[in-house]
N, C-alpha and C positions, 0 to 999 in steps of 0.2 A: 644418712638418707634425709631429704627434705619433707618437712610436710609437707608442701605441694606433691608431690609425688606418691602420697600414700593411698592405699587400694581404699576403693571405694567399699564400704560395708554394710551391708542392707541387711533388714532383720528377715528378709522371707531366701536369705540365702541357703540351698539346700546340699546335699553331701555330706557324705562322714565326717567327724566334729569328736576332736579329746579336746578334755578338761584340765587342765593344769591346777594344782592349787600352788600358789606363792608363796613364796617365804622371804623377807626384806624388803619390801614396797613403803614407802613413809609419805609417798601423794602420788597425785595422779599422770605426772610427767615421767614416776617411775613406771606406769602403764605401756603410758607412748614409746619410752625405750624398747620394752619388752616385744611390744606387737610389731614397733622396726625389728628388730631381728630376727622375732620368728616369721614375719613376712617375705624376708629376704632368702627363707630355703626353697627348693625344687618341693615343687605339690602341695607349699601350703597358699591358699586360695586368700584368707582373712585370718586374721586374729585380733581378739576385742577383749583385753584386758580390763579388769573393775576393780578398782581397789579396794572400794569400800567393803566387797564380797574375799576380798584376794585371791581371784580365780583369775582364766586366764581362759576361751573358750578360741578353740584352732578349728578353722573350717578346711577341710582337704579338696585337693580334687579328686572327682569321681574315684581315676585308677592312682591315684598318688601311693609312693612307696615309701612315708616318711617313716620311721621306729621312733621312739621314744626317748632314745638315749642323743638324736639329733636335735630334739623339743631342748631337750633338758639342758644339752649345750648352746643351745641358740638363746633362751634366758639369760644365763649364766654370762653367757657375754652381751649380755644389756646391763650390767654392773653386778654389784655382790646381792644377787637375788638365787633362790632356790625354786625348784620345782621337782615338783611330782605326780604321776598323774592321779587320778582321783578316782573312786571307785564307779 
């Protein structure tokens, strides 16, 4: 996916939103990967990955039916990163 093509991300975006925490991130290009991928599923809206934080914040849409175990394979194939979600 090109950066020109990535979703726009505003902080007053609203709707349901999981946490991911990261596991193997080493900067912040390993972010960029992570939110191409989780961007690229059905109903997710944004994703805004911090590295500094190692977290991963997924905003859905409203009726979106994504599960957890989709998050965690959309990481996972942005390189040898882990995820899970966060309490």
């Amino acid at each position: 996916m090109s950066l020109f093509s990535r979703k726009t991300k505003t902080e007053t975006e609203t709707g349901p939103q999981v946490v991911l925490a990261i596991e193997g991130m080493h900067c912040t290009s390993c972010g960029l990967l992570i939110d191409d991928e989780l961007e690229e599923l059905p109903g997710v809206r944004s994703a805004g990955t911090d590295f500094r934080t190692q977290r991963t914040t997924v905003r859905l849409e409203e009726t979106a039916a994504v599960d957890a175990d989709a998050l965690v394979s959309a990481v996972a194939r942005a390189g040898d990163y882990k995820a899970r979600l966060t309490a």
